[in-house]
N, C-alpha and C positions, 0 to 999 in steps of 0.2 A: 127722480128724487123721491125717499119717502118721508112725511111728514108723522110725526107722533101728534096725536093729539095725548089728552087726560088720561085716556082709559082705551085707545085705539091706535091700532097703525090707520093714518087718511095718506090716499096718494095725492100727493100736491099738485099745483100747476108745476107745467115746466118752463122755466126761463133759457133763453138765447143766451151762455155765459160767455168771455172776452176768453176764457181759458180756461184749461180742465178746473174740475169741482178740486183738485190737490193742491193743484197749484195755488188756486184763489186762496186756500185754506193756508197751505203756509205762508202767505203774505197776510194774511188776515182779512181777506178782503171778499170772503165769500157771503158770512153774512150781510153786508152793503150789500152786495148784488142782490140777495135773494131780497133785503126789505126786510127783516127780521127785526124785531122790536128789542130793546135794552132792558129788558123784562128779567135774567136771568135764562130768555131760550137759547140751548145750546144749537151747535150745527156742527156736525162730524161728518167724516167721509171714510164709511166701515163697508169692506166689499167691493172701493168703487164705488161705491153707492150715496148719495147726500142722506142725511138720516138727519132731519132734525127733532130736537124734541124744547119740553116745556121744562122749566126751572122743577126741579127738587121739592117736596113737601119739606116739612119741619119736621116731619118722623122720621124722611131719609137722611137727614142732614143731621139729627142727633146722631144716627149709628155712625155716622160717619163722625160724627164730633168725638162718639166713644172711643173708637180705634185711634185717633190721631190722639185723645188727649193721654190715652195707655203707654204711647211712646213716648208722650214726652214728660209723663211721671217716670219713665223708666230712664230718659236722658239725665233728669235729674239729679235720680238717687243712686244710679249704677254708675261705677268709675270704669270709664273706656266705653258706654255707650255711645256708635256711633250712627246713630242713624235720624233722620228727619224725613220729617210728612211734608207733601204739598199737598193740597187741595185744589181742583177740577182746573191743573196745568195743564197747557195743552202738550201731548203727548207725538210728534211727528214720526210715524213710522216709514221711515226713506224707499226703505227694499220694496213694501208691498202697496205707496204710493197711496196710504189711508193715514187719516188723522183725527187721533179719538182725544175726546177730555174726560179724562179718567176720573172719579170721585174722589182717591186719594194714592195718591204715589211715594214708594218709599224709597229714599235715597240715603248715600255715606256722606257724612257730613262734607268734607271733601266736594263731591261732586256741587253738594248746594253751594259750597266758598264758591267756586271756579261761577257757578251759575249764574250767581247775584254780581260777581267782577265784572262778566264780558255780558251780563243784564240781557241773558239768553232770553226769545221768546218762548220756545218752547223746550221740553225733553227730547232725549233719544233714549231708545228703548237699553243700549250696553248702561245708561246711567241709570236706569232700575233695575232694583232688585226686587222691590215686590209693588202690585198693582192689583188694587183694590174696587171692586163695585159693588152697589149695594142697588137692586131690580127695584125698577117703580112699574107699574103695571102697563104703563106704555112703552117702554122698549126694553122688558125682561129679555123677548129672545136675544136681542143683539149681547148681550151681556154671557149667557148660556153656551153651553156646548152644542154646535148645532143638529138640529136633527135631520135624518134622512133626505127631505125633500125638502130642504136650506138648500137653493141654490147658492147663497153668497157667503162668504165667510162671515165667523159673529170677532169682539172682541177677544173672547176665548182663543179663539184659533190665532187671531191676528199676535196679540200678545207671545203663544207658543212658538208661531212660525217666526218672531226675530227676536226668540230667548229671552224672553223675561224669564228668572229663576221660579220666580213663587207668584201663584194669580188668588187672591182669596174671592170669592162669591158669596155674598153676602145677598140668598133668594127669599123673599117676604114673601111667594107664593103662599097665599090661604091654605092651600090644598097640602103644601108638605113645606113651612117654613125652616130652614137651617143654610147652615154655613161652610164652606166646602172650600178645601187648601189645594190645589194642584201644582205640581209640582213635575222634576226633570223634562223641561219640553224639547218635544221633536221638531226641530227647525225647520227639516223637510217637510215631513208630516202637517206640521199647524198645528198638533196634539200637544194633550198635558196627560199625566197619569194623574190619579187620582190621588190625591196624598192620605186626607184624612178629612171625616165631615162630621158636625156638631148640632145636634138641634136648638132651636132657641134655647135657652134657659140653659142650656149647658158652657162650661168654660173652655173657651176656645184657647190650644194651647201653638204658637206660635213657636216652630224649632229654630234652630241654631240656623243660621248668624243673630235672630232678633233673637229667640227664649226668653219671651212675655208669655202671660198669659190678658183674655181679655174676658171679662166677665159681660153678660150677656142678658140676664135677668130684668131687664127693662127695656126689650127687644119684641117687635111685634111686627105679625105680619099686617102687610099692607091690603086695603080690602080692593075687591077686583071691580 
């Protein structure tokens, strides 16, 4: 299991579990096991891997306020928009046996109806279209495209290998902050192509099926 602290990956104790780290997760019943505080820490299973970490600042939680509230200024005022946000739902990927809580997830209104009916615990990945993160400095890589000597898959991959259409990354890296659309994923592969990438302070423009734009100007990276 790894543990995120603030500003670090720590490797945690390891616990005796009753059943895989998946399983507990989609019963919800991993973090009871682990002892995990009602703090806002999450606990995902990306890789195979337990990957906890620590509740969101208030910087990451605006950007993330900004995208979701862009939508639904655009629900609003546009006739025939159909799309809604959820916020850090849990995301159950079946095929590759991981389950992420995504920042913000976007769905056809449709799918929300049906959701809020049968009071689904979590997503499947055919009901998003698009799937959003925004890096905090303790678990940027999971979030990233992984590099060379990433033995485990990151978010990225996992999202591409059971087709989500569109993944945006939303990196507060100091060193190079911007915003990055990937897009046509290889389901074999775990890959996305690169769509298009935005620096802070630039308008992020969102293609078709959504064609928003989100303005960005009060975007900052996060410090390491």
């Amino acid at each position: 299991m790894r543990e995120e602290s603030h500003n670090v990956s720590a490797v945690a104790h390891y616990y005796t579990l009753p059943d895989t780290p998946y399983d507990l997760w989609v019963r919800g019943e991993l973090a009871g096991f682990l002892r995990l505080p009602d703090d806002g820490t999450r606990v995902e299973v990306i890789g195979g891997e337990i990957v906890v970490s620590p509740g969101p600042t208030l910087a990451h939680n605006l950007i993330v306020s900004d995208i979701n509230d862009r939508f639904a200024e655009a629900r609003a005022t546009v006739p025939g928009f159909s799309w809604r946000c959820v916020q850090t739902t849990d995301l159950n990927l079946v095929r590759l046996g991981d389950g992420y809580v995504p920042d913000l997830l976007v769905i056809d209104v449709d799918v929300a109806r049906e959701a809020r009916q049968t009071a689904a615990r979590y997503l499947l990945p055919p009901q998003v279209d698009l799937a959003v993160e925004v890096t905090s400095p303790s678990n940027a890589a999971n979030d990233r495209e992984p590099g060379q000597l990433r033995l485990t898959s990151t978010k990225w991959g996992g999202y591409a290998a059971t087709g989500i259409p569109f993944y945006l990354l939303v990196d507060r890296d100091p060193r190079l902050p911007r915003t990055t659309l990937y897009a046509h994923p290889n389901v074999h592969a775990g890959t996305y192509e690169t769509l298009t990438t935005w620096k802070f302070g630039e308008t992020i423009h969102l293609p078709e099926p959504f064609g928003l734009d989100i303005t960005t100007d009060d975007w900052e990276p996060c410090d390491r």
